[in-house]
N, C-alpha and C positions, 0 to 999 in steps of 0.2 A: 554638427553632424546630422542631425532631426531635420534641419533647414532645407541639407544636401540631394532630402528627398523629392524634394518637391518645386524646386528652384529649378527654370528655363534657363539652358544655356547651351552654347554651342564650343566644342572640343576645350572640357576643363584644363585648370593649368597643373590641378591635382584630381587623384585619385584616391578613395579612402577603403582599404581593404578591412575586411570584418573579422579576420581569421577562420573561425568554424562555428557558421551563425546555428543558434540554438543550443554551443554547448560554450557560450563565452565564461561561464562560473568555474566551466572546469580547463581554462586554457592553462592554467599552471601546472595542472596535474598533467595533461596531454602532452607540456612541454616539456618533461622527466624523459618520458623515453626517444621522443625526438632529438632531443642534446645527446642522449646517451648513443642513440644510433647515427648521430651525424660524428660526434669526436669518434667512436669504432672506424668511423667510413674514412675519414680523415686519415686516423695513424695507420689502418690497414693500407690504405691507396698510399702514403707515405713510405710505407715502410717496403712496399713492393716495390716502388721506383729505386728507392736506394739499395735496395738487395742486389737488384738485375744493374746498378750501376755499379757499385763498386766490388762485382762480380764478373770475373771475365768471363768463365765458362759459361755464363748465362747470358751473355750478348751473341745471340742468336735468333732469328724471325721468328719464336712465338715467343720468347720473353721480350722481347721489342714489341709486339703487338697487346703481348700483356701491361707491357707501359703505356701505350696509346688508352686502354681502357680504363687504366687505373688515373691516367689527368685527365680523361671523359668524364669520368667516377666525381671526380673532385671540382671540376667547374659543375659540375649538372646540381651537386649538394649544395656548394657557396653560390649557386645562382638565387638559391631559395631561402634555405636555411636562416643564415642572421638576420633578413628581414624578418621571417616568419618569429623567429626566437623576439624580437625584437617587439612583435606584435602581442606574444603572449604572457611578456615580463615586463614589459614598460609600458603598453597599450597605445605604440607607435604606429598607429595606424595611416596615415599620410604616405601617398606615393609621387616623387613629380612624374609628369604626364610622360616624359620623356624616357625614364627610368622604367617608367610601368613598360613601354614598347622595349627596350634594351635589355630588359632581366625577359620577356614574354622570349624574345628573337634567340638569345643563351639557352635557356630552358628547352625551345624545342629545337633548336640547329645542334644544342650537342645529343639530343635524344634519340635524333640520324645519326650524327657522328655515332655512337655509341653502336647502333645498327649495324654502321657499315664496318664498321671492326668486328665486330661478332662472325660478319658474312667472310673478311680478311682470316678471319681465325678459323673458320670452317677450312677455307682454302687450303692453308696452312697444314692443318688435321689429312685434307685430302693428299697433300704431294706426298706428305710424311708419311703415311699408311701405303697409298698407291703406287707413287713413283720413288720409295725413299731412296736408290741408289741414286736420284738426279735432285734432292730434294736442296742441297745447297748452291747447285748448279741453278735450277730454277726461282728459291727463292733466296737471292745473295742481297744484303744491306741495301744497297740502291733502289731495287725492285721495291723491298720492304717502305723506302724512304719514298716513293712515286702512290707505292697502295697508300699509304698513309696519306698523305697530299691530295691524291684521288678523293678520299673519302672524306673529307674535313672540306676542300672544296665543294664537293655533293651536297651535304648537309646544309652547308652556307645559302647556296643558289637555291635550295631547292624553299628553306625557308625563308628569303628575302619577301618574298612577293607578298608570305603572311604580314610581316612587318608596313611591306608598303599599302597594300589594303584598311588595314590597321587605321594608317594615318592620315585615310584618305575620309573616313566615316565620321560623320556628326555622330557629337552624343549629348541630345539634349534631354535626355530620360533623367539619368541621377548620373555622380561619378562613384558611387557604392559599389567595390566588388564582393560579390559574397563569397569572398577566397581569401587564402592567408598570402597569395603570391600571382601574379598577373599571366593566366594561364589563355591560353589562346580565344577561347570559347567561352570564357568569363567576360571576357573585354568585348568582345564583340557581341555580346549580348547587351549589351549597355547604349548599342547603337540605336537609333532612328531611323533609320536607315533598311533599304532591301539589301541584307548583308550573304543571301545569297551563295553569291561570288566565293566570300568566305567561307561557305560551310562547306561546298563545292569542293573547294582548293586543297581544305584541310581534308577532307573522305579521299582526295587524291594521294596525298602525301599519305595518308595513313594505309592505302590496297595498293596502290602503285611502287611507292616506292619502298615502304616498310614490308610490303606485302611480296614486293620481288626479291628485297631480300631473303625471309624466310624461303620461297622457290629456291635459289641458289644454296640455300643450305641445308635444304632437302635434297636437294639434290646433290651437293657433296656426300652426305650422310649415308645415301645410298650406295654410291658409290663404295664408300668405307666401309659398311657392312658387304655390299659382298667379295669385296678383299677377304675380310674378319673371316668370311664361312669359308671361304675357298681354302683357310688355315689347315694344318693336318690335325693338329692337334687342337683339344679344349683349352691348355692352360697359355698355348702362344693365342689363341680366341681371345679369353680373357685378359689376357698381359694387351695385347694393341688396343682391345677396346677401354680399359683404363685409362689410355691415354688421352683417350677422347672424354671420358666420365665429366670433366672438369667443367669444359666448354660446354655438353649439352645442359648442367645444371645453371650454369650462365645464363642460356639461352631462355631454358624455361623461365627462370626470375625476372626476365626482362621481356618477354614476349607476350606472356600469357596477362596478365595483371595490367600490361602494354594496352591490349587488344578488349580487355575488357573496359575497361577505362572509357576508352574514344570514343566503344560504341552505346555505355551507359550514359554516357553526356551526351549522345544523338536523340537516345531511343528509348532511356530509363527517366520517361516522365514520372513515373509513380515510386520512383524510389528516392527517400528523402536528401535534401539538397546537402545537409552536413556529410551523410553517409556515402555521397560521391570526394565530398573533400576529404575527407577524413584517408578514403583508399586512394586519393589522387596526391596525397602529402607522401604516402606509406609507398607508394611507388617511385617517389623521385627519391625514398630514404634504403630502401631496403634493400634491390640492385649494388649498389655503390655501398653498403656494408657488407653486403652475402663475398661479393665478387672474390676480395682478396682473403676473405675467410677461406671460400672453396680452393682458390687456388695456391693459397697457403698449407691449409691441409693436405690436398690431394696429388700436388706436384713436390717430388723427395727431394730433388735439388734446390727448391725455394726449402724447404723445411728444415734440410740440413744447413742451407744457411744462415737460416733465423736463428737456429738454435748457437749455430756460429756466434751471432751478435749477441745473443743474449749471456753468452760465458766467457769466450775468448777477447772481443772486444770491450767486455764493459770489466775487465779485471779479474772471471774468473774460471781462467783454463785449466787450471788445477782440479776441475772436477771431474773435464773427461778426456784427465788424460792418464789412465788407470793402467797397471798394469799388473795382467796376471799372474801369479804364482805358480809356480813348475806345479804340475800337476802329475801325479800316480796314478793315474787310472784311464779307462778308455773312452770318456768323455770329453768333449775337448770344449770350448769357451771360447768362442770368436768376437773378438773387439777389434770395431772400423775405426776410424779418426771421427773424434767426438760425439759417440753413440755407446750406449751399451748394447748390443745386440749378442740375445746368450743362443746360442745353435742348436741345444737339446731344452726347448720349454722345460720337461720334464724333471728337472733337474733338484731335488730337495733343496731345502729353502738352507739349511746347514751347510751344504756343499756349495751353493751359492756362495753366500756368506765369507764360507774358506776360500773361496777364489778372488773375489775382490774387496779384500780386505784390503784399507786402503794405508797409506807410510803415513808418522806420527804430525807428517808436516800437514796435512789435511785435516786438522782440529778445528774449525772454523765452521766445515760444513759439514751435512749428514746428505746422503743420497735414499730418496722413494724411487724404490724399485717399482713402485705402480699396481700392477696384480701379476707377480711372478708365476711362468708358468703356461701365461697367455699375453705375451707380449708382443705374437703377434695379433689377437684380436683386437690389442687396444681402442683400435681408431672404429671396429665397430662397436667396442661396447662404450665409447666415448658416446654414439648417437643413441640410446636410450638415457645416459646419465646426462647428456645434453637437454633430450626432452623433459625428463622429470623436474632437472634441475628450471627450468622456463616456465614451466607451470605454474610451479609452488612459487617462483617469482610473482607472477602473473595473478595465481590465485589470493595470495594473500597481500600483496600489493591494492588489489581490489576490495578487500573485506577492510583495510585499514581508510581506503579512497571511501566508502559507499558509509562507513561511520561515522566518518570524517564528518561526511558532506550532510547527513542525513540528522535531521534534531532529535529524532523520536527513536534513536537508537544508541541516545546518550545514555545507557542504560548499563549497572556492573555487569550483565552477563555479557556484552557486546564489548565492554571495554578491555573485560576480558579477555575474551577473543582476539582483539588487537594485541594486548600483551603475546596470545601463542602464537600472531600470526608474527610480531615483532622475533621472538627467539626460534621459530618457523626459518626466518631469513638468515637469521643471526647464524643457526644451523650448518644450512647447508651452504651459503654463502662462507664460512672459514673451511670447509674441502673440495667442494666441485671445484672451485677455479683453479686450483691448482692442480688438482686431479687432471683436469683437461689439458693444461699447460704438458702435464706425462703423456697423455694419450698423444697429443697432437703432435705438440713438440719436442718431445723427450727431454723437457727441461727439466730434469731428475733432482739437482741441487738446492737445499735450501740450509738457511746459516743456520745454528745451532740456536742461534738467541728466536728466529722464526719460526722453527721447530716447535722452541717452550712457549711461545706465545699463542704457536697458533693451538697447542694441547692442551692450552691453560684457556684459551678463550671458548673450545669445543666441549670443554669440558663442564666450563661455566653456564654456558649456554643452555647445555641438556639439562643440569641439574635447576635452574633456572627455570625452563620448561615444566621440568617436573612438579616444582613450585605453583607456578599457576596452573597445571591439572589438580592438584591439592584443593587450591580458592575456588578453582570452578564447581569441584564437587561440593564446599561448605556454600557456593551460588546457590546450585541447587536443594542442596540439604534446606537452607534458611527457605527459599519459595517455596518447596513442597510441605515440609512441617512447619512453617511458620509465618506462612502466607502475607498476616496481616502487620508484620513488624519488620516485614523484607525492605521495604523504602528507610525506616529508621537506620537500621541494621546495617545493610551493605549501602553506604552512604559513597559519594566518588571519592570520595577525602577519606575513608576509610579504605577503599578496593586501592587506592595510591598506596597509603602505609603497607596494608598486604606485599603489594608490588614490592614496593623495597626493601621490608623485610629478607624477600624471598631472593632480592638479588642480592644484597651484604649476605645471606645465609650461603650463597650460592660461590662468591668471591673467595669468603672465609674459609671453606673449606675446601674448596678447589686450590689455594694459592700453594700449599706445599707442597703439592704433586711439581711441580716445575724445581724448584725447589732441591725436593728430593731426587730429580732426574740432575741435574745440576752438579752434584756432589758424585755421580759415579763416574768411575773412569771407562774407558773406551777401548784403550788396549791396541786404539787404529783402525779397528772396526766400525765403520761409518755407514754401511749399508741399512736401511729399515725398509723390511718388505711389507711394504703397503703404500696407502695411497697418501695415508698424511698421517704426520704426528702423534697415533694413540699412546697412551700413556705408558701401557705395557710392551707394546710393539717395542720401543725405545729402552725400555729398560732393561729387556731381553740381550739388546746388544751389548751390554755391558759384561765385564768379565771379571767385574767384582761381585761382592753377595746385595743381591737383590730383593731379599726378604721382607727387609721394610718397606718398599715399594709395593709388591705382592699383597701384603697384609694391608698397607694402607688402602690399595685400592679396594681389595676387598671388602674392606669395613665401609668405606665410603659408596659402594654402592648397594650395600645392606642397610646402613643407617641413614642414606638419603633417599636412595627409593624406597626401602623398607617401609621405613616411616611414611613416605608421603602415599605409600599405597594403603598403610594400614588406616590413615584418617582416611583415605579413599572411600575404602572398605566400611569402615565406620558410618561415613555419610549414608553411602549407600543402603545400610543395615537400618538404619533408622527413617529415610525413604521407605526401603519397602515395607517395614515396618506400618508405617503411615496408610500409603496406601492400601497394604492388604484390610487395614480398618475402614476403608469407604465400601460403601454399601453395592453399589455401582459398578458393574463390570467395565461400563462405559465410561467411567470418572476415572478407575482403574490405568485402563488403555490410555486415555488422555494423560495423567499425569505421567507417565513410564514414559510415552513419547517425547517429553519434553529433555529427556533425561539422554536417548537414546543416542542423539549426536555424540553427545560426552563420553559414553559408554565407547562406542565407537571407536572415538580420540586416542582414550584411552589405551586400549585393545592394540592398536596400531604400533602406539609410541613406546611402549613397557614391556611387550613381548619383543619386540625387536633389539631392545636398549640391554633388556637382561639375556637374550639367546647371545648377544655380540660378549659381554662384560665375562658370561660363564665359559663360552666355547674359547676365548681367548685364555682365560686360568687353565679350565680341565680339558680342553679339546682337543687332546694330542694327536688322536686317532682321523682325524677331519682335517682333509686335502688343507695347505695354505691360501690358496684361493679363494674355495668355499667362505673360512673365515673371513677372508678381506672382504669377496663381491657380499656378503650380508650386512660386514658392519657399515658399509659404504650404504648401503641400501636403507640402513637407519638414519641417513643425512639425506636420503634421497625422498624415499616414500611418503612418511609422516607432513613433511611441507609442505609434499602436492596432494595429498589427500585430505590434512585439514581442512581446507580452506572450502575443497567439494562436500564433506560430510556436512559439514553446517551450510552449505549453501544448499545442499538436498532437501537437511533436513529440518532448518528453518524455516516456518513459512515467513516469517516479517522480513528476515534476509534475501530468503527469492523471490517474494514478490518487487523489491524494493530493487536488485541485480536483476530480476525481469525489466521492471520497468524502465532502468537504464540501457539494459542492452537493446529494447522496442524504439525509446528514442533516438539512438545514434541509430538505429538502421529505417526505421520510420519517420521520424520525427515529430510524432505525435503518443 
């Protein structure tokens, strides 16, 4: 490959692609979320073809157009993707010459295709909204079947000539690309040649013809807005433009990151060559997994079907297919075909309860009710527990990456930190996802044995946590009092044993809570109002005596936090102890700083963990919500703020997360 630099030759028979030159030590780690964002892209785009197909009432011109973009979706990811994967886990870098022009011609013909369906689907939005008493009249299956044809044809013609250009250019430079995948303006950089002609072609295809599309769908848009105003009313305003919500976040995803791209590979000499790849990988991945996310979420008849497939056809109908109780009184309880939808929020979580209680034939599964009460906000407050939850992915995903990688932070305070950043995921990765599955898709159902697993593993997990807050603070305690015996002391073979200690501690006394929930009877009552499996939430529905549940919990979160606050406490007492003996107001400040992160951590993870643990025993008086949106918010918060407290307040860790984020956007 050394040789390939510097060797005269005219049109190679191969091509060696680099993947993401300057960051090749971390192509494993880059390649975690690209696999993860391509299989998402995959089953979403998969899973919308076969909804709208074996859907009748959804064989209509925009779920047909929604198919065209969802097999856009899917050639545009496998044009790139297994190479690229291929480059960053095998270190298969060879392309034939041939293959390089046939994956380059895919990549940008289906990136028009893709276009010109976006511009079909504006269309679509416009007859729908404008003309909608002629809207089947105008656009009926054939029409759809001609736009379709129209636009895949477009796309073809329009990118041929890139191709034949291509083949027409000596490349006696190198065959090195420095890309994970044979992108138009990579290859043609490679030439000898006054390639011109090429860069011409390509500024056309990119203002011309991508550029006419967005015109056409501003210009639908306007159109539809002022239908939307001319409305009488605000809430028919809002109901038509919902319908369009879908398509415009489509369009942004696809456009904007589109247009940046083309012209930073024109015109963005001074920005580093990784950092254009890097957003030019993140473009062909992120479109084609957002797409049937958004239009999963935001369209009710793809949502209600999903949910369809996820109960009815895989074996389990019997969850909604509930039915209410004669009811006394003057609330009533509205149930569609396979939705829980209650008609008065407001409704006590008891009275709930009395209504869908389920027959003794429903033993298998327990239903999350979600956050009872606001079940119509779910899907917005799904987008903050979506945020936080990405974050705290992201954040401590990174602190575990940058220790990983880094020698000089092989250190027990850092290892540590991996450990919180390790039971950080472990967290909130056993409820957000499923949490979302209720927001999104009202997948309410889960089996009893998932239930105790998943209350036995959240439960394990926090005390676990709690454990390594304990070690962090004897971290600290040993470097500030005992400076010069800290290296003997907390040894790595020592900060392990701790480690495991603190998870058998963690196992052992978390394991009879499942256990104990296991042995009470149900009585048929299968509803738990919340978002997942708490230990009391569950035991509550039961309609035996629950005392020993009750007391166990309670001692378990006295004598497990108890304790590990009180060595907390202890370390701490003997720190400042310490400190207040230096002489130095400036020694003083410095060593408390060192401490502060931790304090922090602290503060966060234990007010939150005991306000959930108390208000759930004594909080009778405190809406059902309230308790749910807090405890949720203990899986939520602490993940994504860890990982920022010690990246603030470290300086070895920011400067070391500086210097990484300077390189990928710098390269220097």
């Amino acid at each position: 490959m050394s040789n390939s630099n510097t060797t005269d030759f005219t049109n190679p028979s191969t091509f060696i692609l680099l993947g993401i030159p300057g960051l090749e030590g971390a192509h494993v780690w880059i390649s975690i979320p690209f696999c993860t964002m391509y299989i998402i892209a995959i089953l979403g785009n998969f899973t919308i073809l076969f909804i709208v197909k074996t859907e009748p009432s959804l064989h209509g011109p925009m779920y047909y157009f929604l198919c065209m973009l969802a097999v856009s979706d899917l050639v545009l990811t496998t044009s790139a993707l297994p190479k690229m994967l291929s480059i960053f886990w095998f270190n298969s870098r060879e392309i034939d010459f041939s293959a390089c022009l046939t994956q380059m011609y895919f990549i940008h013909c289906f990136l028009e295709i893709e276009s010109g369906i976006l511009v079909a689907m504006a269309f679509d939005r416009y007859v729908a909204i404008c003309d909608p008493l002629r809207h089947s009249t105008i656009l009926t299956n054939p029409v759809v079947a001609k736009i379709g044809l129209a636009v895949v044809l477009r796309g073809s013609m329009v990118i041929l000539p890139l191709l034949l250009l291509a083949t027409q250019w000596p490349y006696c430079r190198t065959n090195i690309i420095p890309h994970p995948y044979c992108a138009h303006i990579a290859v043609v950089n490679l030439a000898c040649a006054d390639t011109r002609v090429s860069s011409y072609y390509g500024l056309f295809v990119l203002f011309c013809v991508m550029g006419l599309d967005g015109i056409f769908i501003a210009m639908s848009y306007t159109q539809i807005l002022r239908a939307i105003f001319s409305l009488p009313t605000k809430d028919a305003q809002l109901k038509t433009f919902g319908t369009c919500s879908s398509h415009l976040f489509v369009i942004l995803a696809f456009y904007i990151p589109g247009l940046f791209i083309s012209l930073t590979y024109r015109f963005g000499q001074n920005v580093a060559l990784h950092f254009h790849v890097l957003i030019a990988n993140v473009y062909l991945l992120l479109p084609p997994m957002l797409n049937p996310i958004i239009y999963g979420v935001r369209i009710k008849q793809i949502r209600a079907r999903l949910l369809r497939l996820f109960t009815h056809e895989w074996g389990f109908p019997e969850l909604f297919s509930m039915k209410p109780r004669s009811l006394s009184c003057i609330h009533t309880v509205k149930l569609e075909p396979w939705t829980l939808s209650i008609s008065y929020p407001y409704l006590r979580i008891n009275h709930l309860m009395a209504v869908f209680n389920l027959t003794t034939s429903d033993t298998s599964t327990f239903i999350l009710m979600g956050i009872p009460g606001l079940e119509a906000a779910h899907i917005w407050i799904s987008i903050p527990f979506c945020t936080f939850y990405f974050i705290g992915l992201l954040g401590n995903v990174t602190v575990l990456f940058v220790v990983g990688k880094e020698q000089t932070l092989h250190k027990p305070m850092y290892l540590l930190l991996c450990m919180l950043a390790l039971t950080d995921i472990g967290m909130s990765t056993s409820v957000v996802p499923k949490a979302l599955c209720i927001f999104w898709f009202n997948l309410k159902g889960i089996t009893v044995g998932g239930c105790l697993i998943q209350s036995f593993f959240l439960h394990t997990v926090s005390a676990m946590q709690s454990a390594v807050l304990a070690t962090m603070a004897f971290d600290r305690y040993v470097a500030i009092c005992n400076p010069l015996r800290y290296a003997t002391i907390l040894t790595n073979t020592r900060i392990a044993k701790l480690s495991l200690l603190g998870l058998t501690r963690a196992v052992l006394i978390m394991l009879p809570g499942p256990l104990l929930l296991r042995r009470l009877p149900f009585c048929g009552n299968r509803i738990i109002p919340h978002t997942y499996c708490e230990h009391m939430a569950v035991a509550k529905m039961s309609c035996g005596d629950i005392t020993f549940n009750w007391t166990y919990g309670l001692v378990i979160t006295f004598v497990v936090i108890g304790l590990d606050l009180t060595l907390i406490a202890l370390s701490y007492g003997l720190i400042i102890r310490v400190v207040l003996r230096i002489s130095s107001k400036k020694a003083h400040q410095k060593a408390l700083n060192t401490c502060t992160a931790h304090i922090c951590v602290i503060l966060t993870s234990y007010a939150s963990v005991l306000f959930s643990n108390l208000s759930h025993r004594f909080g009778q008086g405190i809406a059902p919500h309230v308790h749910i949106i807090l405890a949720n918010l203990y899986f939520l918060l602490p993940p994504m703020l860890n990982p920022i407290i010690y990246g603030v307040k470290t300086k070895e860790l920011r400067d070391i997360v500086g210097k990484y984020i300077w390189v990928i956007i710098w390269g220097h």
